[in-house]
N, C-alpha and C positions, 0 to 999 in steps of 0.2 A: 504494500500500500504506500503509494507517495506520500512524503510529508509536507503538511501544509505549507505553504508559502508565506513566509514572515514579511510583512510589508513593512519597508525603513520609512524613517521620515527626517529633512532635511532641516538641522539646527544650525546657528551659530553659537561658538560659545567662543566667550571673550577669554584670556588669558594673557594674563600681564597686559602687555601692549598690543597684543593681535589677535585677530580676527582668524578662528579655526572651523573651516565649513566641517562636519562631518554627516553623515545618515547612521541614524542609530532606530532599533526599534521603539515603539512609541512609551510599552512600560518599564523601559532602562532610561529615558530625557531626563527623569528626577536626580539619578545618578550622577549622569552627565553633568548637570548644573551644578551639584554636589561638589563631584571634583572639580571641576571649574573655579569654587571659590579656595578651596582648599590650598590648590596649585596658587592660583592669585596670590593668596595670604602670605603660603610660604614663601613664593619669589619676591613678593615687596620686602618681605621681613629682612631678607638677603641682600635683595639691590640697597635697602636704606644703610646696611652697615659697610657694603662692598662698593658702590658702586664709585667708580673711577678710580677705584683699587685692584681692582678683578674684571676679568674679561663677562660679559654677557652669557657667555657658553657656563664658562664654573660657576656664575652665579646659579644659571639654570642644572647645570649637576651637584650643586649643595644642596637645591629644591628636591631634585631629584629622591636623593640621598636621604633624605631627613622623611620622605614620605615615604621609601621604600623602607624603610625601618620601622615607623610606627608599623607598618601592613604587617612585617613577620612579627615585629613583638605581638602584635592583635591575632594573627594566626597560630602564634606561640600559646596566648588564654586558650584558643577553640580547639588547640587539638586532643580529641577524643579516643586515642590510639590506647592508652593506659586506661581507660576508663572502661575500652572494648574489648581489653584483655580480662579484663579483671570479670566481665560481666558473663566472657565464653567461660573461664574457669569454673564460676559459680555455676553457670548453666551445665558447663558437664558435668559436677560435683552433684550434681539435682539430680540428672540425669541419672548416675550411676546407683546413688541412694533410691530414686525411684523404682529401678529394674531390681533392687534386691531386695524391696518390698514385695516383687508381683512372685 
């Protein structure tokens, strides 16, 4: 069975000082906006302490940088790997108490 066709729809979103067309699907634009200011905040943050000290590029790779980190530390809270160990152990431990009840 084909999968549905996802129809895009055509944003602007501002950053820093430019103008970035992209198509994005319509219940990911909240997103989109999201990081848009995100991105904004951080690269002002930067340009106000860097700027004509640092090139526009490193400014925008400290931006980078600084939001790629918050992401794995927040990925680092949600990972549920030790949680889903813990939960198959119990499950087989059930499991095996249960069979030598029957």
């Amino acid at each position: 069975m084909p999968e549905a066709v996802t129809e895009k729809q055509h944003i602007t979103l501002n950053v820093y000082d430019e103008k970035i067309d992209v198509y994005v699907k319509p219940e990911e634009e909240q997103y989109y906006r999201l990081a848009e200011k995100v991105i904004s905040a951080t690269y002002n943050k930067y340009a106000q302490v860097f700027k004509g000290r640092r090139s526009d590029h490193t400014i925008a790779l400290l931006t980078l940088v600084e939001i790629g980190l918050k992401y794995e530390k927040e990925k680092a809270k949600n990972d549920t790997a030790t949680y889903n160990n813990t939960l198959e152990k119990l499950s087989s431990e059930i499991d095996v108490l249960l069979d030598e009840k029957k």
